[in-house]
C-alpha positions as CSV (number, residue, x, y, z in Angstrom):
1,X,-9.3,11.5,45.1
2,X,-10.7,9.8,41.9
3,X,-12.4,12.9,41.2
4,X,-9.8,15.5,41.8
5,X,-8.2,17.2,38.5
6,X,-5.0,15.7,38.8
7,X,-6.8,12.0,38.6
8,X,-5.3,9.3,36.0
9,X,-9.3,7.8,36.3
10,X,-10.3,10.1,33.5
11,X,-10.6,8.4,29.8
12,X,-7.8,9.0,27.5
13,X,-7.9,11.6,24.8
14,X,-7.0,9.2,21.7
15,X,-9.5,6.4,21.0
16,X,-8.0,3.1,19.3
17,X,-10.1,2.4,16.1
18,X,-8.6,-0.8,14.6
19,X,-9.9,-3.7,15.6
20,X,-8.2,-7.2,14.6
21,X,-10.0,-10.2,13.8
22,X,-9.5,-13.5,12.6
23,X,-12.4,-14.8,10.5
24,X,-14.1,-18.0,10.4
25,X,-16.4,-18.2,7.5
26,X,-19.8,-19.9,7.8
27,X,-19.3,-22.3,4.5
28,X,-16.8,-23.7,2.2
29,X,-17.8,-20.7,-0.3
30,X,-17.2,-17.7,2.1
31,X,-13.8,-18.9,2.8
32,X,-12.8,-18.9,-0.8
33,X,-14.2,-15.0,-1.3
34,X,-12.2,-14.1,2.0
35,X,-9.2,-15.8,0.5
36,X,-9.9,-14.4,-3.1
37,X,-10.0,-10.8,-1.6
38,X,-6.9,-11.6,0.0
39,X,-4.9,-13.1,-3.1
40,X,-6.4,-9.7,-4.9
41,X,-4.7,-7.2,-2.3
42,X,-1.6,-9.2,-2.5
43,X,-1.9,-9.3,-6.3
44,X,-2.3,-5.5,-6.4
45,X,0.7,-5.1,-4.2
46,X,2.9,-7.0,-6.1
47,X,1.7,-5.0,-9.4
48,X,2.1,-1.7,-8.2
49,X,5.1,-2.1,-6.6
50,X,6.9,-3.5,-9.9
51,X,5.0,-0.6,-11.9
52,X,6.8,1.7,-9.5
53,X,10.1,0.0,-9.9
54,X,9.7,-0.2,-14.1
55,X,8.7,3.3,-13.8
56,X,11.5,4.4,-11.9
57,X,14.3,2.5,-13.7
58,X,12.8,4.3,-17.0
59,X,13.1,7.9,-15.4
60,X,16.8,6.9,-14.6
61,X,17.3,5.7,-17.7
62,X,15.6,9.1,-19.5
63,X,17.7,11.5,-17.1
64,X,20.8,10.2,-16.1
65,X,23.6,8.4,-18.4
66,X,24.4,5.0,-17.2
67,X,28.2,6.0,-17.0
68,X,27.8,8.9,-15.0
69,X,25.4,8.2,-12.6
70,X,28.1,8.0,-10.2
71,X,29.0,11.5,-10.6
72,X,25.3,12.8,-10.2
73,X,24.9,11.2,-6.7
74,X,28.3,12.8,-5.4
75,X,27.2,16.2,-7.2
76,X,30.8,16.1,-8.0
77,X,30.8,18.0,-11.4
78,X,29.0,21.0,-12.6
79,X,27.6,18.5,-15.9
80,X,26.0,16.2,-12.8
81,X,24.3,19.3,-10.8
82,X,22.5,20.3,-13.8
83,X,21.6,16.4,-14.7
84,X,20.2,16.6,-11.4
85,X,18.2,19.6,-11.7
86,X,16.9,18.7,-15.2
87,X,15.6,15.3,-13.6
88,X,13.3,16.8,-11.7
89,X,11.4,14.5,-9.0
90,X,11.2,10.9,-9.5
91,X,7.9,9.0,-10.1
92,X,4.8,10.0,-7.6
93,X,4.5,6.5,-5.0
94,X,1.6,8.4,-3.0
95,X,-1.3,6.9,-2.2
96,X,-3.3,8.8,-4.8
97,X,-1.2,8.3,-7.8
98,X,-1.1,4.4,-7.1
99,X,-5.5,4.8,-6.6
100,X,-5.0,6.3,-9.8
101,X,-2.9,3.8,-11.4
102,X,-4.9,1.0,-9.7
103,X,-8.4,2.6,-11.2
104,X,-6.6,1.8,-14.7
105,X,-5.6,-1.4,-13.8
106,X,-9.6,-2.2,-12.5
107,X,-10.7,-1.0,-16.1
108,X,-8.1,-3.2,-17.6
109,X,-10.0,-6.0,-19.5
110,X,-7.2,-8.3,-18.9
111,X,-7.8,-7.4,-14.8
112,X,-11.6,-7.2,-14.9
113,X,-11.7,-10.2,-12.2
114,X,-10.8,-6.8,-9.9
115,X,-13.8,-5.5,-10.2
116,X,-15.4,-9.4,-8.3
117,X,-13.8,-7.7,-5.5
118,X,-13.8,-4.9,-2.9
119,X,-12.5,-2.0,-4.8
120,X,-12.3,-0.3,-1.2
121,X,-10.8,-3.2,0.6
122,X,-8.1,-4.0,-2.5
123,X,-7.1,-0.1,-3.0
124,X,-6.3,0.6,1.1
125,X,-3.4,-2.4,0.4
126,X,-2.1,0.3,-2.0
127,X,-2.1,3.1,1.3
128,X,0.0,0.3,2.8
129,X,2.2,0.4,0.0
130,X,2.5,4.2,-0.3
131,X,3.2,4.4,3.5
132,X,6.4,1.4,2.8
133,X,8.2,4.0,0.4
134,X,7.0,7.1,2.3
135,X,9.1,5.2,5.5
136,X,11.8,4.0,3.1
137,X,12.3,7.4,1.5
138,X,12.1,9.2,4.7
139,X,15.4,6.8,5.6
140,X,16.3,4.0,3.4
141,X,19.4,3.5,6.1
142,X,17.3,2.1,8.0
143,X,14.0,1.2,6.4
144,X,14.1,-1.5,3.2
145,X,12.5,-1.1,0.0
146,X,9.3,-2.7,0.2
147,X,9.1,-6.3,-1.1
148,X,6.9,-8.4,-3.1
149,X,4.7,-10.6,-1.2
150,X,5.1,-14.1,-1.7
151,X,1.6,-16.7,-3.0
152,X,3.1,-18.9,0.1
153,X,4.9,-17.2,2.4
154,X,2.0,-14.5,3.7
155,X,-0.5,-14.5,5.4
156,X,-3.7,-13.7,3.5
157,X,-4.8,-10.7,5.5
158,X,-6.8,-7.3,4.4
159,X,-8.1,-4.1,5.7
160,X,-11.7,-3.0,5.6
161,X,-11.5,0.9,5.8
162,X,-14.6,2.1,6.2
163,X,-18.8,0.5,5.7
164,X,-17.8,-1.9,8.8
165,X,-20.8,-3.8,9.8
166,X,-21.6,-5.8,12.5
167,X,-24.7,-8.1,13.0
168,X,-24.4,-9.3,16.3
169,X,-21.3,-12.0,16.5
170,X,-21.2,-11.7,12.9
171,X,-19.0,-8.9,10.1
172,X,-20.2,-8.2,7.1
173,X,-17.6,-8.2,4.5
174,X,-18.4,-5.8,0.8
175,X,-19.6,-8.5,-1.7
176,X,-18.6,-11.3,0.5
177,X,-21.6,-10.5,2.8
């Protein structure tokens, strides 16, 4: 019967990819570059998501009159439908707009300890990011806005997309090694 059509034997059609690990570093050194690559995503997070929220609060600002915002979210008033038309879409949280915005923030002199790290591993915690407002946009009933991540409250955790390496019981982390 394990051979028959109809058998549940047969390997799946989707293939799990991610792989979660908990690292132990081999010296006192490592473990502050795997916690430094950490503090960075967590640092980048925290950036973009108050440049989104300054950018946003100054495209309210531009568009909509403080005292008649209420009126332009009810659509009430023929004024408030042509506010809303003129605003136009709010500021772009996709993943490429914040990989642009973090490319800026890399070149930044005042942020060039960015460029000590991962650019690969620190940008995907953006695609994290862009994936929180793509949920909470989708339906902020039910799905907060996405928060800042506290220094002492989170775990230091990040993402290696892609250039995953393996030697034997061992990973190889960009510029960590």
């Amino acid at each position: 019967m394990p051979n028959s059509p109809d058998s549940t034997t047969q390997a799946p059609d989707t293939v799990h990819r991610t792989v979660r690990l908990r690292l132990y570093p081999g010296d006192a050194a490592t473990g502050i570059l795997l916690t430094a690559i950490a503090g960075a995503c967590r640092y980048v997070w925290n950036h973009m998501l108050a440049d989104c929220e300054w950018r946003y609060a100054r495209w309210k600002e531009m568009h909509v009159p403080a005292l008649n915002w209420r009126e332009v979210r009810e659509g009430r008033t023929a004024w408030a439908k042509a506010v809303r038309r003129k605003m136009g879409p709010g500021p772009s949280t996709s993943f490429f707009t914040l990989g642009q915005r973090f490319t800026e923030l890399r070149n930044d002199p005042d942020h060039a300890w960015l460029k000590d790290c991962p650019y690969k591993v620190v940008r995907y915690s953006l695609k994290y990011l862009a994936d929180a407002y793509a949920r909470y946009k989708a339906d902020p009933a039910n799905e907060g806005k996405p928060r800042f991540k506290g220094r002492h409250f989170t775990v230091p955790a990040f993402t290696i997309p892609e250039a995953v390496r393996m030697d034997g019981d061992r990973l190889h982390v960009p510029k960590v090694g």
